[in-house]
C-alpha positions, 0 to 999 in steps of 0.5 A: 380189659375193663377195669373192675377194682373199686377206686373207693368203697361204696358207703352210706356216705358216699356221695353220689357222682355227678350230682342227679338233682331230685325229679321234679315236673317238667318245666319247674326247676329243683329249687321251685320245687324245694320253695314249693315244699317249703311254703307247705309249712305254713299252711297250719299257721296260716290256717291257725290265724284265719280261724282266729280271725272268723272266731274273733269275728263271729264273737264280735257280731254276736256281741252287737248283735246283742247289744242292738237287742238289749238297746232296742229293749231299753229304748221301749221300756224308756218310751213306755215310762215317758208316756206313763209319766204324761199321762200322770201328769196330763192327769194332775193338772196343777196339783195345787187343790186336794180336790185336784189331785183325788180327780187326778189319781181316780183318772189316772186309775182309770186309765191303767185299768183300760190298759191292762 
C-alpha cells in the first residue's frame, strides 16, 4: 500500500525538495539571470549621472557661447574708440597753436556730423 502519512507538516517555511532553481531562459543559468536583475538597479544612477553630465554641459556651452558674444561686442566697441581716437588726433596735428586746435575741433565736428 502507498504510504500516505506526512513525515513532516507542510508550512510556509518548509523548504522545498530537492531545490528547483527559478526558470530562466534557455541557455542562461539562474545566477546570470539573479546578476542580470542585479544591474537593473543601477539604471537610475546611471540615468541620474548622465543628465547631469548633459546638464553641466549644456551650461557650460551656453556660458561661452555668451562670452564669445560679449568678447566680440567688446572688441568692436574697443576698434570703434580707436578709430574715434585717430581721428581726433589725425585731426589736432601738434595742438601747439590756438589756431591749430579751433581747425582741429571744427574738422573733428565735421567728421562726427558725416557719421551720423
Amino acid at each position: 500500500m502507498l504510504n500516505t502519512s506526512a513525515k513532516r507538516m507542510i508550512s510556509a517555511t518548509t523548504r522545498v525538495y530537492p531545490p528547483i532553481p527559478p526558470m530562466s531562459p534557455p541557455g542562461i543559468s539562474s545566477t546570470a539571470a539573479r546578476r542580470g536583475l542585479a544591474n537593473i538597479k543601477w539604471v537610475p544612477t546611471m540615468f541620474a549621472l548622465v543628465s547631469i553630465g548633459y546638464g553641466i554641459s549644456t551650461y557650460r556651452r551656453g556660458q561661452l557661447e555668451r562670452y564669445s558674444a560679449r568678447t566680440a561686442e567688446l572688441e568692436r566697441q574697443e576698434a570703434e574708440r580707436r578709430r574715434a581716437n585717430a581721428l581726433l588726433m589725425d585731426a589736432y596735428g601738434d595742438g601747439s597753436s590756438l589756431e591749430g586746435v579751433e581747425k582741429a575741433m571744427a574738422l573733428y565736428e565735421a567728421q562726427q556730423q558725416r557719421r551720423h
